[in-house]
N, C-alpha and C positions, 0 to 999 in steps of 0.2 A: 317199633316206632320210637323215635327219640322223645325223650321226653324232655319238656320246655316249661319252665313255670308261666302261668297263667296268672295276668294280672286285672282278672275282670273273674266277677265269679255268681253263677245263679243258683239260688236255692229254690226251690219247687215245694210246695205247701200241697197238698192234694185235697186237704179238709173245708169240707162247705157244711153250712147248717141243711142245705137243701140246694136243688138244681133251678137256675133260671132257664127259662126257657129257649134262650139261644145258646146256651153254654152247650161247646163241646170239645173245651178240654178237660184232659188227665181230671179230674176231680170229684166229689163226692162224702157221704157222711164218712165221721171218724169210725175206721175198726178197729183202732187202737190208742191207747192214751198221746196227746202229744207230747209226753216227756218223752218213752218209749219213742215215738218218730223222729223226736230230736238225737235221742241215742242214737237210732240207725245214722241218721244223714253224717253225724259226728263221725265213726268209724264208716262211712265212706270217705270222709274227707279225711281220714287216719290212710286210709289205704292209696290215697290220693297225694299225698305229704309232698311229696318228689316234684309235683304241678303248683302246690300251695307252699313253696319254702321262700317267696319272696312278698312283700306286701304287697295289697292291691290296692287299686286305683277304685275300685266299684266292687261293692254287691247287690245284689237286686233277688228281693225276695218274692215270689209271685207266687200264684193261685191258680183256681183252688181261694182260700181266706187265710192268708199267714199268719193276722194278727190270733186264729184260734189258737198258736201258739202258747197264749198268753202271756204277762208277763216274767214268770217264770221258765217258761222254754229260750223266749231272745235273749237273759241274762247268761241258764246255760252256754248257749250259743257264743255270748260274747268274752267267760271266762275260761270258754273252752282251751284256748289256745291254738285252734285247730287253722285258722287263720284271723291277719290282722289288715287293718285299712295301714294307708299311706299319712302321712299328716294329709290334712284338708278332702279327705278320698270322701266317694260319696255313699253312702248307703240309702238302699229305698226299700222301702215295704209296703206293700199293698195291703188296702185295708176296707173290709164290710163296713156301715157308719154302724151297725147294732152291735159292732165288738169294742166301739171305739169308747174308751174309757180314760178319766185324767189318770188313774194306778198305770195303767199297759203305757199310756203315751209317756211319762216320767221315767218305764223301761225301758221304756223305748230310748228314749235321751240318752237315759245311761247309760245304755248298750252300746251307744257310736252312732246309731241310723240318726241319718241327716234328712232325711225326703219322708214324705210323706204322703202315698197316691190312694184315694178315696173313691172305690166306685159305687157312684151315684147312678149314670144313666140317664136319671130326668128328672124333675124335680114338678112332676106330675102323678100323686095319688092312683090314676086308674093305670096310667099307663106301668107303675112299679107294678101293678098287683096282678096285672096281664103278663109280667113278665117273670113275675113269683119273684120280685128282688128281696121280700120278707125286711123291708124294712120301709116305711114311713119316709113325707116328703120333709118333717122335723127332724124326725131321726137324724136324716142328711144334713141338717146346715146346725145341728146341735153338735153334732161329729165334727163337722170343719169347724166350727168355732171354736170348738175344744181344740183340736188341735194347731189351730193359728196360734194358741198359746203356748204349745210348745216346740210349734218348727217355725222356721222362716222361711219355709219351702214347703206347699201344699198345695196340693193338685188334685186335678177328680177325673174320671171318665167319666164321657157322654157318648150314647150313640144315636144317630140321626138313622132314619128309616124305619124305624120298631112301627109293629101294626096298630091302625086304625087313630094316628098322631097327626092331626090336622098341624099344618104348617103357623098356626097360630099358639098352639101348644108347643111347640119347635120353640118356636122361635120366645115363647116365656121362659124356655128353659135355660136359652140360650142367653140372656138377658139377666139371668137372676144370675149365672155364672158370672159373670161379669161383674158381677154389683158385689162378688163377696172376697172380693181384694187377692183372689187366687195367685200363685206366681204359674200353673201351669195348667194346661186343658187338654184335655187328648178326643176329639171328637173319632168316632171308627162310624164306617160306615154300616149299618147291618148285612151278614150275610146271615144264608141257612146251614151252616154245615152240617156233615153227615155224623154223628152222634148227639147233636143236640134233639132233646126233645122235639118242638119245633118239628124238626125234619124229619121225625121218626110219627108226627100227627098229620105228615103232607102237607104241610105247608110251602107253600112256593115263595119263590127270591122276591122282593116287593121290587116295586115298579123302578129303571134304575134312573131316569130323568128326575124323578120324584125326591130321591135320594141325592141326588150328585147335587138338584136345587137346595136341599138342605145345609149339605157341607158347604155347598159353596156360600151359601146366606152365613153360617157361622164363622166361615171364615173371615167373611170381608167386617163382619160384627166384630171378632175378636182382635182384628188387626186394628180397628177404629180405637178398641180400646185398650191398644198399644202392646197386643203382643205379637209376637215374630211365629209366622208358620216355617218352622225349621227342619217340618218332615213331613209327609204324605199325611198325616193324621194329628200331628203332634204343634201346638203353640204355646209360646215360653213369653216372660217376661225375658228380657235381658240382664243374661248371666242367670238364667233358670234353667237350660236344657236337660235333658236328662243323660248325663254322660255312661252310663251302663251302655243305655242303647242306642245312641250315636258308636258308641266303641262298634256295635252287630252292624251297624249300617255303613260304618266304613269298611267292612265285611274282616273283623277283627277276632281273634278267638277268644273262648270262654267257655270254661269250666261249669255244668250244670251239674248241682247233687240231689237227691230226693226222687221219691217215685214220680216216672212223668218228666224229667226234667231232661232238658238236649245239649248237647255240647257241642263245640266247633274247634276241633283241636288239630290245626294242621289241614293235612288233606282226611281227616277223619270227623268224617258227621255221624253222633250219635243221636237219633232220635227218644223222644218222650216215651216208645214203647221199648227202646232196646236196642231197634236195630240198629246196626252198626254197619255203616259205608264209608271205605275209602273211594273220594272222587279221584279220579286223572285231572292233569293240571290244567287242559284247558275249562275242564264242569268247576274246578275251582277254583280258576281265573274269573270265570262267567261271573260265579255266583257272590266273588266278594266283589266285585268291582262295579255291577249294574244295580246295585242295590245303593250305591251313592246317589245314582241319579232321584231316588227318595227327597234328596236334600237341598235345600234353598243355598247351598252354596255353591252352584256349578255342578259341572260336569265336565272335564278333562280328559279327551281323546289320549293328546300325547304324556300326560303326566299319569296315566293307565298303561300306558306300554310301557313306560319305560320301569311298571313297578310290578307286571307283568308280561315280558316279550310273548311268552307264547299267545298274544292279544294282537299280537303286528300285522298280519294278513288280515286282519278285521277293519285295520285302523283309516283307512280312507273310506270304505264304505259306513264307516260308523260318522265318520266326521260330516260325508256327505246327507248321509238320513237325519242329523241333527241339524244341520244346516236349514233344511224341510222342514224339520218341526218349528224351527225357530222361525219363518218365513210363513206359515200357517199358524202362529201365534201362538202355540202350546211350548215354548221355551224361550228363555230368553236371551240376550245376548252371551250372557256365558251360561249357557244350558242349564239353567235351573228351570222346574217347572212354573208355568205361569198356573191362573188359579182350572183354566179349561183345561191346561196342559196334566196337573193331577186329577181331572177326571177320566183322562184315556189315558193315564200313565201304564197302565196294564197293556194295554194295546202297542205302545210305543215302544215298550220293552221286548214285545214277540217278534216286532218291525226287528229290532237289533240281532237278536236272537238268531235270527232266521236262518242268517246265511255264516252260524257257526255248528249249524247241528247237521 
């Protein structure tokens, strides 16, 4: 395979203090110091040098809890030399509020990380402790406080559907996000996946009408108080987006390091366990180009073929099924989803799909 430098790049944390109950990714207690896991990650990205020889645009640091880190691993990290941002490039780290300290967030500054994403979840007492998030509904707005003093960019995950959350509890949570001058909110819907606890206790998928009234309640809340849904899950102030993962959603490549982590390099998908697949070009025409449709900017029939040809025998029946969606109200005049239109977005995509497999 040729190699191309990569100008977007993920680093993969695997360490949690403990498991939430829906969690089922890569993750888990530390079996080894995080100096020692910043070593490793560092000589992959030594072995990797050929991919990382120009600056990037983004890195995005995920979980797992990166910030256990602490400040001393992201300083490692940032005088490693091993890669560097762009002027203005964005750097993000996800962060537990019970690791969130003024020492780590002042590393943090120093280090280059520009974002700041906080999972919170809810900012409801029974509901964190059902979901073992091991952190208080104080913890959480002591955490964003602290850190609105050192980014100008912070953001939290919520998710909408968790069990036995009456819609009244929702929607406080949804409310107090609001009130705490955030630039970004990423609400997810809940699923069961198959390694999370949860799913391993039988637990079934909660009710999805119950859920989609959720998102959609937050949604029309968070656009009230002015921010843009710019992705299936994701709402920004303006000039907040999250450029890492806009870059995946333009179906863009990236360099993943650390156990657990995926990369999209060319026609080579490596997944979070290992494996490692070259697609053929139409599974990887499919897969970077219908994942735009995620995005409140459109959707572009002829401006997808022409950046993909092997997409041309698709191209009138894609244009005609969009046409449909947009005439039964789930898109809009330039095919971005309407708010009904991301609740059967999964369905609309299988519609597209269909008649290339």
């Amino acid at each position: 395979m040729e190699v191309v430098p990569v100008r977007h790049l993920y680093i993969h944390v695997p360490f949690c203090s403990g498991r939430c109950g829906y969690c089922a990714f890569v993750s888990g207690l530390p079996v080894q110091s995080p100096a020692i896991y910043v070593e490793a990650v560092l000589a992959e990205a030594v072995r990797s040098r050929a991919m990382l020889s120009m600056p990037l645009e983004t890195i995005y640091c995920g979980g797992g809890t990166p910030t256990l880190l602490g400040a001393e691993g992201f300083h490692r990290l940032a005088v490693s030399g091993a890669f560097r941002l762009v002027p203005g490039g964005e750097w993000t780290v996800e962060a537990h509020p019970a690791t969130v300290t003024p020492k780590l967030l002042a590393a943090l500054v120093q280090a280059g990380v520009t974002r700041l994403s906080i999972g919170v979840q809810s900012f409801d007492e029974k509901t964190l402790q059902l979901c073992n998030r091991r952190h208080s509904v104080r913890q959480a707005l002591e955490a964003i406080a602290c850190a609105q003093q050192f980014f100008s960019d912070v953001g939290i995950d919520l998710i909408a559907g968790l069990p036995m959350v009456s819609s009244s509890v929702w929607r406080d949570t949804v409310e107090q996000a609001v009130a705490l001058g955030l630039q970004h909110v990423s609400v997810y819907a809940l699923s069961i996946d198959s390694g999370s606890v949860w799913h391993k206790q039988g637990m079934t998928e909660p009710d999805s009408d119950c859920v989609c009234d959720a998102v959609a309640w937050a949604a029309e809340r968070l656009l009230q108080a002015g921010f843009v849904r710019y992705e299936t899950s994701n709402y920004a102030r303006p000039g907040f987006t999250c450029r890492h993962n806009l870059n995946t959603w333009h179906g863009g490549d990236y360099l993943g390091l650390g156990h657990g982590a995926a990369s999209r390099l060319g026609a080579l998908r490596r997944s979070g366990d290992g494996t490692e697949v070259y697609l053929e070009p139409l599974e990887d025409a499919l897969e970077r180009t219908l994942t735009q449709l995620r995005l409140n900017r459109g959707f572009s029939v002829s401006a997808v073929v022409s950046d993909y040809p092997v997409l041309a025998p698709y191209a009138r029946f894609w244009q005609r099924k969009l046409e449909v969606f947009y005439h039964q109200g789930l898109l809009t005049e330039n095919f971005a989803p309407t708010t009904r239109g991301y609740e059967v977005l999964d369905a609309m995509l299988r519609e597209l799909t269909c008649v290339c497999i």
